[in-house]
MIZA-486533 format. One record per residue (C-alpha): residue number from 1; x, y, z; residue in three letters. Coordinates in steps of 0.02 Angstrom, whole numbers. Example, Ala and Ser with C-alpha at 12.3 -4.5 7.8 and 13.67 -1.06 7.14 Angstrom:
2
+-----+--------+--------+--------+--------+
! num !   east !  north !     up ! residu !
+-----+--------+--------+--------+--------+
!   1 !    615 !   -225 !    390 !    ALA !
!   2 !    684 !    -53 !    357 !    SER !
+-----+--------+--------+--------+--------+
***
This chain:
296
+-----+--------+--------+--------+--------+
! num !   east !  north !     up ! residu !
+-----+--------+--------+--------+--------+
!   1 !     28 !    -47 !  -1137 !    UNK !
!   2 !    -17 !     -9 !   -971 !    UNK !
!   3 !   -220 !     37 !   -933 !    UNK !
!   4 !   -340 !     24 !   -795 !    UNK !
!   5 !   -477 !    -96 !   -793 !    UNK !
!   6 !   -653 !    -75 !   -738 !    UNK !
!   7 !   -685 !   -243 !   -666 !    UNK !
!   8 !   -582 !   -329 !   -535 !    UNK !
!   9 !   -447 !   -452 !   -623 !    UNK !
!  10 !   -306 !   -511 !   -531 !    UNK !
!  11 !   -190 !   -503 !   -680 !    UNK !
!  12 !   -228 !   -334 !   -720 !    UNK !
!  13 !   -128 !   -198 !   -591 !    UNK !
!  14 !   -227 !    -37 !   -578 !    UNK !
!  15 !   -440 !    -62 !   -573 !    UNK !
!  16 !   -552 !     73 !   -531 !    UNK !
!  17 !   -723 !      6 !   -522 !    UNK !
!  18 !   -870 !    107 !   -548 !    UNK !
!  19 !  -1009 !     64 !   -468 !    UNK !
!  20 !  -1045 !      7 !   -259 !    UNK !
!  21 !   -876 !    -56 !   -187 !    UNK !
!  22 !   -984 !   -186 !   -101 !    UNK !
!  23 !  -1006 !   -251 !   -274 !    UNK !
!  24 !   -831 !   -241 !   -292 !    UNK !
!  25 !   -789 !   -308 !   -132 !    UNK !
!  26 !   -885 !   -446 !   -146 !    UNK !
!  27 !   -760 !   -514 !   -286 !    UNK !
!  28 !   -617 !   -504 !   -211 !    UNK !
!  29 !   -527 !   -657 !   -150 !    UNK !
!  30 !   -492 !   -680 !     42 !    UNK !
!  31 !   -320 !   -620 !    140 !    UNK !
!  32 !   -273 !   -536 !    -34 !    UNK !
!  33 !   -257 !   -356 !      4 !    UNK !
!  34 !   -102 !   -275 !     80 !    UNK !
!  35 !   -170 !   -113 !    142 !    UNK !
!  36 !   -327 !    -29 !    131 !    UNK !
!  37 !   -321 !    176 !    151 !    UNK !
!  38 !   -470 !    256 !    144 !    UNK !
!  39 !   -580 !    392 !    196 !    UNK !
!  40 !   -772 !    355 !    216 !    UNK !
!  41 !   -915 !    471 !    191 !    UNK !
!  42 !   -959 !    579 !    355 !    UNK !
!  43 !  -1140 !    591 !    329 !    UNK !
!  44 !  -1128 !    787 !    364 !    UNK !
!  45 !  -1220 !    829 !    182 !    UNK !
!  46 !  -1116 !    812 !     65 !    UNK !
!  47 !  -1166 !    779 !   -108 !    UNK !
!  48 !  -1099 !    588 !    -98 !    UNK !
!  49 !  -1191 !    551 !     83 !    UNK !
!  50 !  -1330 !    477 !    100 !    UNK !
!  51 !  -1413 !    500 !    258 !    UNK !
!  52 !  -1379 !    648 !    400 !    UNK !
!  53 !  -1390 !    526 !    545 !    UNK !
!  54 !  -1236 !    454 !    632 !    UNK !
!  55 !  -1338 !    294 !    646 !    UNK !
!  56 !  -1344 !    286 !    460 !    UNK !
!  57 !  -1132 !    312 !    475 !    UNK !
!  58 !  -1126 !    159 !    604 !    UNK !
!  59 !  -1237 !     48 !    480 !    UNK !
!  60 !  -1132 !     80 !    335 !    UNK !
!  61 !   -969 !     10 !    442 !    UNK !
!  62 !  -1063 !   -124 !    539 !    UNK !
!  63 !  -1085 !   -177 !    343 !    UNK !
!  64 !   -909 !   -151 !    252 !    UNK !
!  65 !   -777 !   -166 !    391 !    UNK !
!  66 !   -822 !   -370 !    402 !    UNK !
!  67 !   -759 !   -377 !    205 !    UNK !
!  68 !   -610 !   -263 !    222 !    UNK !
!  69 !   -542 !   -364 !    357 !    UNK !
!  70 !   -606 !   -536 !    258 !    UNK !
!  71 !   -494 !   -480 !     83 !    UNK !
!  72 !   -335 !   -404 !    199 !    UNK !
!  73 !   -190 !   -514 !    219 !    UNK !
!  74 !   -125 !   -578 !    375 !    UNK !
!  75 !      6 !   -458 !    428 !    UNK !
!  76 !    -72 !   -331 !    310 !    UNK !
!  77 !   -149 !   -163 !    361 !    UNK !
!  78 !   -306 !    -47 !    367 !    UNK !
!  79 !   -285 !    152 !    383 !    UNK !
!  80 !   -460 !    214 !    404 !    UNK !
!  81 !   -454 !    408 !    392 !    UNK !
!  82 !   -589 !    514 !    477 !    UNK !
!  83 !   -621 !    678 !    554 !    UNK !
!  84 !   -781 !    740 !    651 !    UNK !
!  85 !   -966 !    749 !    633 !    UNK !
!  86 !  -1053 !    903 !    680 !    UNK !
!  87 !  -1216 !    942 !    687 !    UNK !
!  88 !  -1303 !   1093 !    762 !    UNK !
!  89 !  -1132 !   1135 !    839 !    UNK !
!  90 !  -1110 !    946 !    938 !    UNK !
!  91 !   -949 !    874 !    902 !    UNK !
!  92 !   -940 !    668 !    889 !    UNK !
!  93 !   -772 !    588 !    845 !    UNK !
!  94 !   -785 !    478 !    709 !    UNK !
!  95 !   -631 !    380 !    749 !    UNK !
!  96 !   -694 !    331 !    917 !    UNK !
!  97 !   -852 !    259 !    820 !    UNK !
!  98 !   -749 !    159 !    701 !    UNK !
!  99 !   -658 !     80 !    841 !    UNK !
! 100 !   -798 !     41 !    941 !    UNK !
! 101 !   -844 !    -79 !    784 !    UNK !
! 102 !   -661 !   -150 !    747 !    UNK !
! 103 !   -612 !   -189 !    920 !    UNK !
! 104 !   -724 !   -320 !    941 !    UNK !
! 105 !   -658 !   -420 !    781 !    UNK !
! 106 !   -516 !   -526 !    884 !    UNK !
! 107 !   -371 !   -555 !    731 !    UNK !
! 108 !   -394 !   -337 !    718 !    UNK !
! 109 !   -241 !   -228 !    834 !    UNK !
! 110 !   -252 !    -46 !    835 !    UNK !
! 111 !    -53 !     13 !    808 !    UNK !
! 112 !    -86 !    206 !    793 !    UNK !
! 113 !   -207 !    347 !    808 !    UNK !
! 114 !   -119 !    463 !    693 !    UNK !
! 115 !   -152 !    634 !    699 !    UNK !
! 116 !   -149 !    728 !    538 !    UNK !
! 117 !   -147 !    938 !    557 !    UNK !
! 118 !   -167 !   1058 !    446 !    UNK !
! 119 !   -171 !   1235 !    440 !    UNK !
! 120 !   -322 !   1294 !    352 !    UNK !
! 121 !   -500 !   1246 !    336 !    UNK !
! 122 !   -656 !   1353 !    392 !    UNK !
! 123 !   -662 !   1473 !    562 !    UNK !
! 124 !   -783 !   1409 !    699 !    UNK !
! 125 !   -861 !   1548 !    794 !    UNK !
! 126 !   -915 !   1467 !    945 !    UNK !
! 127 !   -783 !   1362 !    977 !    UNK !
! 128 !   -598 !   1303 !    909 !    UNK !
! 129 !   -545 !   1286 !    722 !    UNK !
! 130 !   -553 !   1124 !    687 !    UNK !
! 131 !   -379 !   1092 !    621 !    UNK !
! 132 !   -369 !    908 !    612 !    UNK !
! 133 !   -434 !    736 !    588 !    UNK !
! 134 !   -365 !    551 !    618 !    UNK !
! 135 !   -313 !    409 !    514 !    UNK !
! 136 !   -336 !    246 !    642 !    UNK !
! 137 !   -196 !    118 !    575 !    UNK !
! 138 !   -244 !    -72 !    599 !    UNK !
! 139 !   -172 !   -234 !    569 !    UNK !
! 140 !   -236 !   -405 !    542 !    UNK !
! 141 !   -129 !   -524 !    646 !    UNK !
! 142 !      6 !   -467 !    773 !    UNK !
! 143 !    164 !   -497 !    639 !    UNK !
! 144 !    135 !   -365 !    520 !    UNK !
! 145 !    250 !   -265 !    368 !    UNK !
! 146 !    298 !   -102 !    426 !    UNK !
! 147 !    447 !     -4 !    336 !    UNK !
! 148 !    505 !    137 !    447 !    UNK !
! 149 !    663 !    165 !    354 !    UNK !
! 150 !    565 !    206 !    197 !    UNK !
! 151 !    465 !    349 !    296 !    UNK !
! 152 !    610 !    432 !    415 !    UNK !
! 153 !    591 !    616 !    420 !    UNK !
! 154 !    773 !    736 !    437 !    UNK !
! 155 !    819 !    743 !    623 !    UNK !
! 156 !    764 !    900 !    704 !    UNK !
! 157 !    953 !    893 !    777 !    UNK !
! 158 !   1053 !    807 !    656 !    UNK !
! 159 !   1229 !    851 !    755 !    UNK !
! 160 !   1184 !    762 !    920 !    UNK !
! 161 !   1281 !    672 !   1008 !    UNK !
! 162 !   1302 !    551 !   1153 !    UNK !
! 163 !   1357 !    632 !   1309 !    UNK !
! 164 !   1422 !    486 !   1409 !    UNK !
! 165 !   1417 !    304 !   1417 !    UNK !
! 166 !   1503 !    181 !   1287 !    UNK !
! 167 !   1447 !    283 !   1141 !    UNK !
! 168 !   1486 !    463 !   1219 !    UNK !
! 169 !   1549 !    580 !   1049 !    UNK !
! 170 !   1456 !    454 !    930 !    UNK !
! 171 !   1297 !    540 !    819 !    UNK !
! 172 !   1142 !    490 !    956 !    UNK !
! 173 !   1021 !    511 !    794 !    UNK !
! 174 !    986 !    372 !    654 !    UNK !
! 175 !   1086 !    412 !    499 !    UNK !
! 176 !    934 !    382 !    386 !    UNK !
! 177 !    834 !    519 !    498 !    UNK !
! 178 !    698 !    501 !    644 !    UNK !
! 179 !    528 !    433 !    658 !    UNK !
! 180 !    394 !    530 !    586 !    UNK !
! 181 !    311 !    522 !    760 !    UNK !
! 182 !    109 !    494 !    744 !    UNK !
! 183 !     87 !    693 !    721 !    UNK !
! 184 !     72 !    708 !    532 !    UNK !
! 185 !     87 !    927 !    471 !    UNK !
! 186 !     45 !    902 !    285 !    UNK !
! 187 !    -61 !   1027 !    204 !    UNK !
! 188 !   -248 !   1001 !    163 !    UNK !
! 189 !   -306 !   1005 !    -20 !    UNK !
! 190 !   -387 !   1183 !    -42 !    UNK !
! 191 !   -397 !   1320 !   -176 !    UNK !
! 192 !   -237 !   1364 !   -233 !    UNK !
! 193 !   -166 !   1175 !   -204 !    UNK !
! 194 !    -80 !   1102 !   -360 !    UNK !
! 195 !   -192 !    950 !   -328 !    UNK !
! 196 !   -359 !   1029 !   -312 !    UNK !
! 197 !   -494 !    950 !   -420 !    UNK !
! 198 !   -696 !    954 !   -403 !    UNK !
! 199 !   -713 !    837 !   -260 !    UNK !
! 200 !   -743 !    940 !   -111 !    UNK !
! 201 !   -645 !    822 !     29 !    UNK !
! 202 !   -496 !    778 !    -52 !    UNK !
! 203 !   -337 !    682 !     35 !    UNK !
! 204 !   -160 !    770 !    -17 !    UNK !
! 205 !    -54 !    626 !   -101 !    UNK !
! 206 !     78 !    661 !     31 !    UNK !
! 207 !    -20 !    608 !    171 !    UNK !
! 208 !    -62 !    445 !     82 !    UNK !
! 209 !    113 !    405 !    -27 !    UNK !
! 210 !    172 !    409 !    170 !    UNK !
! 211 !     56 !    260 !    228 !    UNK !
! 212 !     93 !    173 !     60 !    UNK !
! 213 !    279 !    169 !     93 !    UNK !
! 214 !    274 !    118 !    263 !    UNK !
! 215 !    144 !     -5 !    265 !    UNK !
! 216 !    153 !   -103 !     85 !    UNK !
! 217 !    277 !   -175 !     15 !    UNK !
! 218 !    309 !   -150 !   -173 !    UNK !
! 219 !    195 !   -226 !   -293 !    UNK !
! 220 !     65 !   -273 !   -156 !    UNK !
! 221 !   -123 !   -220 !   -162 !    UNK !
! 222 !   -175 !    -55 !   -109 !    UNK !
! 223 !   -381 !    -33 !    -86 !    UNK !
! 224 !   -467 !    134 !    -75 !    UNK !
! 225 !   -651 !     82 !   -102 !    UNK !
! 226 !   -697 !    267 !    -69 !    UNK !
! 227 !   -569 !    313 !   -205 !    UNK !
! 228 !   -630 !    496 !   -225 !    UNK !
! 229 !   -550 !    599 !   -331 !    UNK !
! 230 !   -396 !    452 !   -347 !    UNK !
! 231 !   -288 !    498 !   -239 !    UNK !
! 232 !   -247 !    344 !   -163 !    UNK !
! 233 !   -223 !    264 !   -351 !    UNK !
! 234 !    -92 !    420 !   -401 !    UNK !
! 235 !     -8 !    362 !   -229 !    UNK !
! 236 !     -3 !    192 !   -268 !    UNK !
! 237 !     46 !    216 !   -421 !    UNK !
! 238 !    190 !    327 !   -397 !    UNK !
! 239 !    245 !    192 !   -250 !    UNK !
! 240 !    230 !     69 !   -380 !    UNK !
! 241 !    106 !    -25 !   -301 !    UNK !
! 242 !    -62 !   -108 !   -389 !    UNK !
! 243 !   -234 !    -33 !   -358 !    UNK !
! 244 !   -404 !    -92 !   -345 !    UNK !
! 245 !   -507 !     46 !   -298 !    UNK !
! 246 !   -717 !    112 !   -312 !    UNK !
! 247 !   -812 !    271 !   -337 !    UNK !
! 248 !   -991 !    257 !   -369 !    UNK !
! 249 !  -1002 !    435 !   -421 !    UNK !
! 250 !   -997 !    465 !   -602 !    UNK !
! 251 !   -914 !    643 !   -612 !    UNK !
! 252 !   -786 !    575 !   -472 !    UNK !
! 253 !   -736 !    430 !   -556 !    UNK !
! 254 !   -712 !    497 !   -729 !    UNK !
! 255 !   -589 !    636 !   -624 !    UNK !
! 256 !   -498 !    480 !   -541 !    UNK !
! 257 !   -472 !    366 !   -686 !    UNK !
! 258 !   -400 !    556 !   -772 !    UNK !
! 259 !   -280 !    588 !   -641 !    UNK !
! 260 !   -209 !    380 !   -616 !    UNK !
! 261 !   -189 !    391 !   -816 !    UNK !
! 262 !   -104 !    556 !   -800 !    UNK !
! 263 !     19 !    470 !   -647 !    UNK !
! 264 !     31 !    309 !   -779 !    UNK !
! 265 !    112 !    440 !   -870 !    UNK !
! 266 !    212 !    530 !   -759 !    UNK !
! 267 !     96 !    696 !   -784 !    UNK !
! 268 !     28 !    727 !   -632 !    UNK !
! 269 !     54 !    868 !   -521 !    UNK !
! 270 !     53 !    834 !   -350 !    UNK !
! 271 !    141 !    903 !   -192 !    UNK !
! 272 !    284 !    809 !   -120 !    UNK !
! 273 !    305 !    774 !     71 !    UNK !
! 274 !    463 !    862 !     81 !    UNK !
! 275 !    421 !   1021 !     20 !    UNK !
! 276 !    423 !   1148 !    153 !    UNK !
! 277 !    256 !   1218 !    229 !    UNK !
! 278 !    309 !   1388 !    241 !    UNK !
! 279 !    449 !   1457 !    162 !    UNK !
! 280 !    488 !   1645 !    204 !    UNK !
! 281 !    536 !   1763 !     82 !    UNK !
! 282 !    704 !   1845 !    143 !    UNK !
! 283 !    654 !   2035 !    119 !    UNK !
! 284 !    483 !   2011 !    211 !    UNK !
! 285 !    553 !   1936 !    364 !    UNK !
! 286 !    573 !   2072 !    454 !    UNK !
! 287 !    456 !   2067 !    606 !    UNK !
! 288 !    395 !   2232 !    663 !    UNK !
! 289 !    302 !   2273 !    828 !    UNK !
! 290 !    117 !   2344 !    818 !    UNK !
! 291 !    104 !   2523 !    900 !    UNK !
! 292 !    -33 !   2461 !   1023 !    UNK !
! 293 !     86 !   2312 !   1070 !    UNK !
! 294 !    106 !   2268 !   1268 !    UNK !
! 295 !    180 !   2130 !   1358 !    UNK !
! 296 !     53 !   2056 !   1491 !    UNK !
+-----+--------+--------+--------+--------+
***
């Protein structure tokens, strides 16, 4: 029977330690990860953070990025997902932060800085919504496993065709559908989402089951050491992946280890990638024009 352990074993396929993932870091063998997908605290005041200060937020990577790169494999990868951190209404990217940090570690190559929007989230008042954040994809060695064909998205045009040349008449689009580009529209995890739990920043399991696929093969390692509310496990698990993942909150945990027992299962509710965002309902699509309308 299949069940997830609380301390790291190499035989056993799903852990979820709870406790400090530097504790669980620490016992975890060299080059043995495959990917690492995570989400770090923001230090904005959050019940989990621990400090308001965006030194504090440097510290705490200056500290764990070293190990993640240590236990990743060569030619395995690190997603590190963050947004921004505002304070008194100053805006400071995260993800340029982060970088500053892994570019100087010489075996580290920065692939993508992948955009993920969303359409909801709260209204700023003096300035723009903030409507998305960035996941900064990494890899440890220049050869690295990437699997587009398990990711390809339909083709916006799926009748093209070559216009001239050798190939004039023949379909100009890949069969198995186009690149999912590094402009990710997947909806955030609010209210009325089937996945919504307690934890107040929670990832989709779209936006992760898409990094899994792409950038793990199946049966490798996946790492959240932030695991959250377990969304990274329910991905990995659903990929059919293994899972070693942390959360040194107590209430978050016990909601993780709930919802990777309910995916052992095949009980979870989650929302898949290829549901539509938006789908219109037929007798409401009417548009009609607002009496104080004008063209300018």
């Amino acid at each position: 029977m299949t069940y997830i352990s609380k301390k790291f074993d190499i035989d056993q396929k799903y852990i979820l330690y709870p406790g400090n993932c530097f504790q669980l870091l620490k016992k975890i063998p060299d080059n043995f990860i495959d990917l690492t997908i995570t989400s770090p605290p923001y230090f904005m005041g959050k019940e989990y953070d621990t400090s308001f200060d965006i030194e504090d937020f440097m510290q705490a990577h200056d500290a764990i990025l070293p190990e993640i790169i240590r236990i990743t494999k060569k030619g395995g990868s690190i997603c590190w997902q963050v947004g921004y951190h505002v304070r008194k209404g100053a805006v400071i990217p995260l993800d340029f932060l982060v970088h500053d940090i892994m570019k100087n570690f010489a075996e580290i190559y920065l692939r993508n800085r992948i955009v993920w929007t969303y359409g909801h989230g709260l209204h700023a008042k003096k300035r723009f919504s903030g409507r998305h954040e960035t996941i900064l994809w990494y890899t440890k060695g220049r050869d690295y496993y990437f699997n587009l064909d398990g990711v390809r998205v339909p083709q916006k045009y799926p009748g093209k065709r070559y216009y001239k040349g050798s190939k004039k008449g023949e379909f100009s689009g890949n069969p198995l559908g186009k690149n999912p580009s590094d402009l990710w529209e997947i909806p955030n995890v609010k209210a009325n989402h089937p996945e919504k739990t307690e934890h107040p920043c929670q990832f989709p399991v779209a936006l992760v089951q898409r990094i899994v696929k792409a950038l793990s093969p199946q049966g490798g390692w996946i790492l959240d050491p932030y695991i959250g509310a377990g969304t990274t496990g329910i991905a990995a698990i659903l990929e059919k992946r293994k899972l070693v993942g942390a959360e040194i909150n107590r209430s978050y945990y016990k909601i993780a280890h709930n919802r990777c027992s309910q995916a052992l299962k095949n009980e979870i509710q989650y929302r898949p990638i290829d549901k539509p965002i938006f789908q219109p309902n037929p007798s409401q699509s009417v548009a009609i024009k607002p009496t104080n309308f004008k063209w300018y």
